[in-house]
C-alpha positions in Angstrom: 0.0 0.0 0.0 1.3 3.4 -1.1 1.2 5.6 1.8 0.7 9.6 1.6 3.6 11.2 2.9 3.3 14.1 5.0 5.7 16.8 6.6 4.4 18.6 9.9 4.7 22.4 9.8 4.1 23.7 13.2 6.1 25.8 15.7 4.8 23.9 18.8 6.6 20.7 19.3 3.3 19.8 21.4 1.4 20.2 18.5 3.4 18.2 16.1 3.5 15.4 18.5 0.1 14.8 18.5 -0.5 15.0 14.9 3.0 12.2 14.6 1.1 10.3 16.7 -2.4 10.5 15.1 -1.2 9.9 11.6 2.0 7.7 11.9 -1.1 5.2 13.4 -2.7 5.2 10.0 -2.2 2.1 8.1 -2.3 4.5 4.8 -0.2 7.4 5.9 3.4 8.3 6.8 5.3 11.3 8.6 8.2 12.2 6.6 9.5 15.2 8.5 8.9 18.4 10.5 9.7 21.9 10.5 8.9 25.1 12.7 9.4 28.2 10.5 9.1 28.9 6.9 12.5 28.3 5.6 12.6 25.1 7.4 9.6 23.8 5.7 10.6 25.1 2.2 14.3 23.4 2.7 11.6 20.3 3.8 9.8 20.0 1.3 12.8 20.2 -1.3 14.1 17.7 0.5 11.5 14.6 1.2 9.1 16.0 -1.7 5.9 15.0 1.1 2.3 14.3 -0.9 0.9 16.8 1.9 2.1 19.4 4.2 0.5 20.2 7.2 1.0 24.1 7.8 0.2 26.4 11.0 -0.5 30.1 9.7 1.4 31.2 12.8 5.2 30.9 12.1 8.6 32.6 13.2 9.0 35.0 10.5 7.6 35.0 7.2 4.7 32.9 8.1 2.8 30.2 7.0 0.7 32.2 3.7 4.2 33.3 2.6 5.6 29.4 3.1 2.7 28.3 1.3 3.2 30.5 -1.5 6.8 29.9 -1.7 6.0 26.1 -1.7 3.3 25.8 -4.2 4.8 27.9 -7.2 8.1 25.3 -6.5 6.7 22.4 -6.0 3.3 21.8 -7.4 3.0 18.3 -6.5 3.2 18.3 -2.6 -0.4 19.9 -1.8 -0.6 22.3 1.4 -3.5 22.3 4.0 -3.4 25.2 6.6 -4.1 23.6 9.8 -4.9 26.4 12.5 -6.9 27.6 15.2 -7.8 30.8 13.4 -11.0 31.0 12.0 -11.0 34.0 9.8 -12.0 34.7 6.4 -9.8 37.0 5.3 -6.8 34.2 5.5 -8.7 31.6 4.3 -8.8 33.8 1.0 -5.4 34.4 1.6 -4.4 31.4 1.9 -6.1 30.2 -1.0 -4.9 32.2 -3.0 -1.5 31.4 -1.6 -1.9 27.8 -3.1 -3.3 25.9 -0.5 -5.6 23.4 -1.5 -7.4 22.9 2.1 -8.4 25.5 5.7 -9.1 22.6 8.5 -9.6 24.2 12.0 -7.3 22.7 14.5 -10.8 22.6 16.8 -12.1 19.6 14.2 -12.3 16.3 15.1 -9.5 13.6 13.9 -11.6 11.6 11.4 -12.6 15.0 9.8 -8.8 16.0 10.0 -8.0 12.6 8.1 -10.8 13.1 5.2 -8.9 16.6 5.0 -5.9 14.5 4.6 -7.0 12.4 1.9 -8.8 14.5 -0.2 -6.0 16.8 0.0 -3.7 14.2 -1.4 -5.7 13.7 -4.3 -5.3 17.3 -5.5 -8.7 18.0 -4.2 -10.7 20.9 -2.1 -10.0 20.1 1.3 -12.4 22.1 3.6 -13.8 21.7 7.3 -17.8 22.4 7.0 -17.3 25.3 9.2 -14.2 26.8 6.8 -16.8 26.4 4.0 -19.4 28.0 5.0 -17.1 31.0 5.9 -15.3 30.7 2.0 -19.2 30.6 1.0 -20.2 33.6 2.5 -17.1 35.3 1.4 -17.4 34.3 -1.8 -21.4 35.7 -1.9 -19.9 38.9 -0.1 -17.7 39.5 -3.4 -19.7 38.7 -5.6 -22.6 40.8 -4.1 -19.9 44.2 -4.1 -18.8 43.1 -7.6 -22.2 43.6 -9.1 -22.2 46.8 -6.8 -18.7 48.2 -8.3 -19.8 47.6 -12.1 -21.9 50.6 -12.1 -19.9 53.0 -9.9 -19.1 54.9 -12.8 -22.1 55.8 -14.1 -24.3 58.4 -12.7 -28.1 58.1 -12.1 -29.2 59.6 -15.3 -27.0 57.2 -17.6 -28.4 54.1 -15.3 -32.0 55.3 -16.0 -31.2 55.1 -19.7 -29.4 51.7 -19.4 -32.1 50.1 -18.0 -34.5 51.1 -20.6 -31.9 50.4 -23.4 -31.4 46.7 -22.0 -34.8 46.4 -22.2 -34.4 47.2 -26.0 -36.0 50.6 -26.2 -34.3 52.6 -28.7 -33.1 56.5 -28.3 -36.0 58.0 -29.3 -37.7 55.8 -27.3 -35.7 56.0 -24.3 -36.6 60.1 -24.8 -39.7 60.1 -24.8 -39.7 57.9 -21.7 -36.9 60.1 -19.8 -38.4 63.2 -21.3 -34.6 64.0 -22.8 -33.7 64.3 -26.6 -32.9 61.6 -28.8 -29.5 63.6 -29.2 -29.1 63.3 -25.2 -29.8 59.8 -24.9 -27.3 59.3 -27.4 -24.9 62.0 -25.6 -25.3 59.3 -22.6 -25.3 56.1 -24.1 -21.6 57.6 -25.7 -20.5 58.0 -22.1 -21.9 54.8 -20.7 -19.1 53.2 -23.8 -16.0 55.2 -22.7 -16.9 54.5 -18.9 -17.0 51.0 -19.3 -14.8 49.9 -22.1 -17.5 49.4 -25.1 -18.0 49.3 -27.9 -21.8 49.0 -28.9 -25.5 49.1 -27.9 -25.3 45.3 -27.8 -22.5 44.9 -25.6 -24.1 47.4 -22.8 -27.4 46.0 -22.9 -25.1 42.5 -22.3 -23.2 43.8 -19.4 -25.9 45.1 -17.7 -27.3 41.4 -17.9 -24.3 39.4 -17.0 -24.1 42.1 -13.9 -27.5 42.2 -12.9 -28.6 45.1 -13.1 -32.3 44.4 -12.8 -31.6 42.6 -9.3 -29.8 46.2 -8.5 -32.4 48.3 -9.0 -35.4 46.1 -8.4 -37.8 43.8 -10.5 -38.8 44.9 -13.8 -42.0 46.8 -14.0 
Protein backbone atom coordinates (compact mmCIF):
# COMPACT_ATOMS: atom_id res chain seq x y z
CA UNK A 1 0.00 0.00 0.00
CA UNK A 2 1.29 3.35 -1.13
CA UNK A 3 1.18 5.65 1.77
CA UNK A 4 0.69 9.57 1.62
CA UNK A 5 3.63 11.18 2.92
CA UNK A 6 3.29 14.13 5.04
CA UNK A 7 5.71 16.80 6.57
CA UNK A 8 4.37 18.62 9.86
CA UNK A 9 4.73 22.43 9.80
CA UNK A 10 4.13 23.66 13.24
CA UNK A 11 6.15 25.75 15.73
CA UNK A 12 4.82 23.95 18.77
CA UNK A 13 6.60 20.67 19.35
CA UNK A 14 3.28 19.79 21.45
CA UNK A 15 1.39 20.19 18.52
CA UNK A 16 3.36 18.21 16.10
CA UNK A 17 3.52 15.41 18.52
CA UNK A 18 0.08 14.77 18.51
CA UNK A 19 -0.50 14.97 14.89
CA UNK A 20 2.96 12.19 14.62
CA UNK A 21 1.14 10.28 16.70
CA UNK A 22 -2.37 10.45 15.06
CA UNK A 23 -1.19 9.87 11.57
CA UNK A 24 2.04 7.70 11.86
CA UNK A 25 -1.12 5.16 13.41
CA UNK A 26 -2.72 5.16 9.99
CA UNK A 27 -2.18 2.08 8.10
CA UNK A 28 -2.31 4.49 4.82
CA UNK A 29 -0.23 7.43 5.92
CA UNK A 30 3.43 8.26 6.85
CA UNK A 31 5.26 11.27 8.60
CA UNK A 32 8.19 12.20 6.58
CA UNK A 33 9.47 15.24 8.52
CA UNK A 34 8.86 18.38 10.54
CA UNK A 35 9.68 21.91 10.47
CA UNK A 36 8.93 25.05 12.73
CA UNK A 37 9.43 28.16 10.53
CA UNK A 38 9.13 28.94 6.92
CA UNK A 39 12.46 28.34 5.63
CA UNK A 40 12.65 25.07 7.40
CA UNK A 41 9.64 23.82 5.72
CA UNK A 42 10.62 25.14 2.24
CA UNK A 43 14.34 23.39 2.68
CA UNK A 44 11.57 20.27 3.81
CA UNK A 45 9.78 20.01 1.28
CA UNK A 46 12.77 20.25 -1.25
CA UNK A 47 14.13 17.65 0.48
CA UNK A 48 11.51 14.63 1.21
CA UNK A 49 9.15 15.97 -1.68
CA UNK A 50 5.87 15.03 1.08
CA UNK A 51 2.27 14.29 -0.89
CA UNK A 52 0.89 16.84 1.91
CA UNK A 53 2.08 19.38 4.24
CA UNK A 54 0.50 20.23 7.25
CA UNK A 55 0.99 24.09 7.84
CA UNK A 56 0.22 26.43 10.96
CA UNK A 57 -0.50 30.10 9.68
CA UNK A 58 1.35 31.20 12.76
CA UNK A 59 5.24 30.87 12.05
CA UNK A 60 8.64 32.62 13.17
CA UNK A 61 9.04 35.01 10.45
CA UNK A 62 7.61 34.99 7.20
CA UNK A 63 4.67 32.88 8.15
CA UNK A 64 2.81 30.18 7.00
CA UNK A 65 0.70 32.23 3.70
CA UNK A 66 4.25 33.28 2.59
CA UNK A 67 5.57 29.44 3.06
CA UNK A 68 2.67 28.25 1.29
CA UNK A 69 3.23 30.49 -1.45
CA UNK A 70 6.84 29.94 -1.67
CA UNK A 71 6.04 26.07 -1.73
CA UNK A 72 3.29 25.81 -4.23
CA UNK A 73 4.77 27.88 -7.19
CA UNK A 74 8.10 25.31 -6.55
CA UNK A 75 6.70 22.37 -5.96
CA UNK A 76 3.32 21.81 -7.37
CA UNK A 77 2.99 18.32 -6.52
CA UNK A 78 3.16 18.34 -2.62
CA UNK A 79 -0.35 19.92 -1.80
CA UNK A 80 -0.65 22.25 1.37
CA UNK A 81 -3.47 22.28 3.95
CA UNK A 82 -3.39 25.17 6.59
CA UNK A 83 -4.06 23.61 9.78
CA UNK A 84 -4.91 26.37 12.51
CA UNK A 85 -6.92 27.59 15.20
CA UNK A 86 -7.79 30.77 13.39
CA UNK A 87 -11.02 31.01 11.96
CA UNK A 88 -10.96 34.05 9.83
CA UNK A 89 -12.03 34.74 6.37
CA UNK A 90 -9.75 37.01 5.25
CA UNK A 91 -6.80 34.19 5.54
CA UNK A 92 -8.70 31.62 4.31
CA UNK A 93 -8.80 33.77 1.03
CA UNK A 94 -5.41 34.42 1.58
CA UNK A 95 -4.45 31.38 1.93
CA UNK A 96 -6.12 30.19 -1.02
CA UNK A 97 -4.94 32.23 -2.99
CA UNK A 98 -1.47 31.43 -1.58
CA UNK A 99 -1.88 27.78 -3.13
CA UNK A 100 -3.31 25.88 -0.46
CA UNK A 101 -5.64 23.40 -1.48
CA UNK A 102 -7.44 22.94 2.05
CA UNK A 103 -8.37 25.47 5.71
CA UNK A 104 -9.09 22.55 8.50
CA UNK A 105 -9.63 24.15 12.03
CA UNK A 106 -7.27 22.69 14.47
CA UNK A 107 -10.79 22.61 16.78
CA UNK A 108 -12.10 19.60 14.23
CA UNK A 109 -12.32 16.26 15.14
CA UNK A 110 -9.51 13.60 13.89
CA UNK A 111 -11.63 11.59 11.37
CA UNK A 112 -12.56 14.98 9.83
CA UNK A 113 -8.78 16.00 10.04
CA UNK A 114 -8.00 12.64 8.14
CA UNK A 115 -10.79 13.09 5.16
CA UNK A 116 -8.88 16.59 4.98
CA UNK A 117 -5.94 14.46 4.56
CA UNK A 118 -6.96 12.38 1.94
CA UNK A 119 -8.78 14.54 -0.23
CA UNK A 120 -5.96 16.83 -0.03
CA UNK A 121 -3.70 14.18 -1.38
CA UNK A 122 -5.70 13.68 -4.35
CA UNK A 123 -5.33 17.29 -5.53
CA UNK A 124 -8.74 18.03 -4.21
CA UNK A 125 -10.68 20.87 -2.10
CA UNK A 126 -10.05 20.05 1.29
CA UNK A 127 -12.41 22.13 3.55
CA UNK A 128 -13.83 21.72 7.31
CA UNK A 129 -17.81 22.43 7.02
CA UNK A 130 -17.30 25.34 9.23
CA UNK A 131 -14.20 26.76 6.75
CA UNK A 132 -16.77 26.35 3.97
CA UNK A 133 -19.35 28.01 5.03
CA UNK A 134 -17.12 31.01 5.89
CA UNK A 135 -15.33 30.67 2.04
CA UNK A 136 -19.15 30.57 1.02
CA UNK A 137 -20.16 33.60 2.55
CA UNK A 138 -17.13 35.30 1.37
CA UNK A 139 -17.38 34.35 -1.81
CA UNK A 140 -21.37 35.74 -1.90
CA UNK A 141 -19.87 38.94 -0.09
CA UNK A 142 -17.66 39.48 -3.42
CA UNK A 143 -19.74 38.66 -5.62
CA UNK A 144 -22.59 40.82 -4.12
CA UNK A 145 -19.95 44.20 -4.15
CA UNK A 146 -18.79 43.05 -7.63
CA UNK A 147 -22.19 43.56 -9.06
CA UNK A 148 -22.18 46.75 -6.79
CA UNK A 149 -18.74 48.22 -8.34
CA UNK A 150 -19.76 47.59 -12.10
CA UNK A 151 -21.90 50.64 -12.11
CA UNK A 152 -19.86 53.04 -9.86
CA UNK A 153 -19.08 54.93 -12.80
CA UNK A 154 -22.10 55.79 -14.10
CA UNK A 155 -24.32 58.39 -12.70
CA UNK A 156 -28.09 58.09 -12.13
CA UNK A 157 -29.18 59.61 -15.34
CA UNK A 158 -26.99 57.16 -17.63
CA UNK A 159 -28.44 54.06 -15.26
CA UNK A 160 -32.02 55.28 -15.98
CA UNK A 161 -31.16 55.13 -19.65
CA UNK A 162 -29.39 51.69 -19.36
CA UNK A 163 -32.14 50.14 -18.00
CA UNK A 164 -34.49 51.10 -20.59
CA UNK A 165 -31.93 50.44 -23.43
CA UNK A 166 -31.40 46.71 -22.04
CA UNK A 167 -34.83 46.44 -22.22
CA UNK A 168 -34.36 47.18 -25.99
CA UNK A 169 -35.96 50.65 -26.21
CA UNK A 170 -34.31 52.56 -28.73
CA UNK A 171 -33.09 56.51 -28.27
CA UNK A 172 -36.04 58.02 -29.28
CA UNK A 173 -37.65 55.84 -27.27
CA UNK A 174 -35.72 55.97 -24.28
CA UNK A 175 -36.55 60.12 -24.81
CA UNK A 176 -39.74 60.07 -24.84
CA UNK A 177 -39.74 57.93 -21.69
CA UNK A 178 -36.87 60.06 -19.83
CA UNK A 179 -38.39 63.25 -21.29
CA UNK A 180 -34.64 64.02 -22.76
CA UNK A 181 -33.70 64.29 -26.63
CA UNK A 182 -32.89 61.59 -28.77
CA UNK A 183 -29.48 63.59 -29.23
CA UNK A 184 -29.07 63.26 -25.19
CA UNK A 185 -29.82 59.80 -24.91
CA UNK A 186 -27.26 59.34 -27.41
CA UNK A 187 -24.87 62.05 -25.63
CA UNK A 188 -25.26 59.33 -22.56
CA UNK A 189 -25.33 56.12 -24.07
CA UNK A 190 -21.63 57.60 -25.67
CA UNK A 191 -20.51 58.02 -22.10
CA UNK A 192 -21.87 54.81 -20.67
CA UNK A 193 -19.15 53.17 -23.76
CA UNK A 194 -15.99 55.16 -22.68
CA UNK A 195 -16.86 54.53 -18.92
CA UNK A 196 -17.00 50.99 -19.26
CA UNK A 197 -14.80 49.90 -22.07
CA UNK A 198 -17.53 49.42 -25.07
CA UNK A 199 -18.01 49.27 -27.86
CA UNK A 200 -21.75 49.03 -28.87
CA UNK A 201 -25.55 49.06 -27.85
CA UNK A 202 -25.26 45.28 -27.77
CA UNK A 203 -22.53 44.91 -25.56
CA UNK A 204 -24.08 47.42 -22.76
CA UNK A 205 -27.38 46.01 -22.87
CA UNK A 206 -25.07 42.47 -22.31
CA UNK A 207 -23.18 43.79 -19.44
CA UNK A 208 -25.87 45.12 -17.73
CA UNK A 209 -27.27 41.42 -17.91
CA UNK A 210 -24.25 39.41 -17.04
CA UNK A 211 -24.08 42.10 -13.92
CA UNK A 212 -27.45 42.19 -12.85
CA UNK A 213 -28.57 45.12 -13.05
CA UNK A 214 -32.30 44.39 -12.79
CA UNK A 215 -31.58 42.58 -9.32
CA UNK A 216 -29.82 46.21 -8.49
CA UNK A 217 -32.37 48.33 -9.02
CA UNK A 218 -35.44 46.07 -8.41
CA UNK A 219 -37.81 43.84 -10.53
CA UNK A 220 -38.76 44.87 -13.77
CA UNK A 221 -42.05 46.82 -14.03
Amino acid sequence: MKKTRILLVDDHAIVRLGLMTLLNDQADMEVVGEASTAPEAIQAVDALQPDVILMDIRLPGEGGIEATRQITSRFPDSHVVILTSIADNELIMRAINAGAVGYVLKQVGNEELLRAIKTAARGEAALDPSTTTRLLSRVREADRKEKEDAFRDLSNREMDVLVHLARGKTSAEIGQILNLSEKTVGNYVSNMFEKLGLKNRIQLAAYAYEHHLFEKIGKEE
